[in-house]
N, C-alpha and C positions, 0 to 999 in steps of 0.2 A: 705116620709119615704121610703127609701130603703128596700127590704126585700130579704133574701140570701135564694137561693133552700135550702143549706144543715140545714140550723135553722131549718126549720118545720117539725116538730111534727109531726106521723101517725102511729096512731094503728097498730100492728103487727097480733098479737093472742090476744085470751082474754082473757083482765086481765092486759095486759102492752103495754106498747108504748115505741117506740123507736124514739130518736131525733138525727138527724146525724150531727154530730158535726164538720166534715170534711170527707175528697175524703174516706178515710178509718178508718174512728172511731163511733161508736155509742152511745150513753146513751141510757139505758134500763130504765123505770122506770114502778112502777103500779100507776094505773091509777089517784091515788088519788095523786102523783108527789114522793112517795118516791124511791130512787135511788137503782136500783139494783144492778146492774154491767156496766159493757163494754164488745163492740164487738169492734174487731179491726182485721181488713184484711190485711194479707200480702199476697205476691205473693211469690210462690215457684217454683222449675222447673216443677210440676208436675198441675203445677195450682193457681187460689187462696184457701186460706187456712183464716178460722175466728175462733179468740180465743174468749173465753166468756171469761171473770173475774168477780166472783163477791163480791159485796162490803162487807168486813167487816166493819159495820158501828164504832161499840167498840173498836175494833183493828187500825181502820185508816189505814187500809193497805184490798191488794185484792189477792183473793183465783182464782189462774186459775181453771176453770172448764177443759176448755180442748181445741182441736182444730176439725175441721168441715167443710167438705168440702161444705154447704151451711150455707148463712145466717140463713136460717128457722133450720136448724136444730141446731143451735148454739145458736138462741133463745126459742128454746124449752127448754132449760135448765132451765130458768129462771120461766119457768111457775110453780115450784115447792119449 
């Protein structure tokens, strides 16, 4: 069985985990697997930059949080 770096799974903060889905995208979820949002990195001239989204589960659609000049601080969102 093949296994890909970005599949695996690794606690962030406490409370959620993040699973990297590709080079610049993340799934957020709590611990028990349900889905938070997305981190997704782009590059700007000033840097990278990570937006959080997160899930409206009833809606079927996602609420930008905002943008972040770190990962950690773009997952910080989420712990609330």
């Amino acid at each position: 069985m093949t296994t890909l770096d970005f599949a695996a799974t690794r606690p962030t903060h406490a409370g959620i985990a993040t699973t990297q889905l590709g080079d610049d995208l993340w799934r957020i979820t709590r611990a028990g697997g349900e889905v938070l949002g997305y981190v997704e990195r782009h590059v700007t001239a000033a840097g990278h930059r990570f937006t959080a989204k997160r899930m409206l589960q009833r809606q079927r659609r996602f609420l930008p949080i905002g943008d972040f000049w770190t990962i950690e601080d773009a997952l910080d969102c989420f712990r609330f």
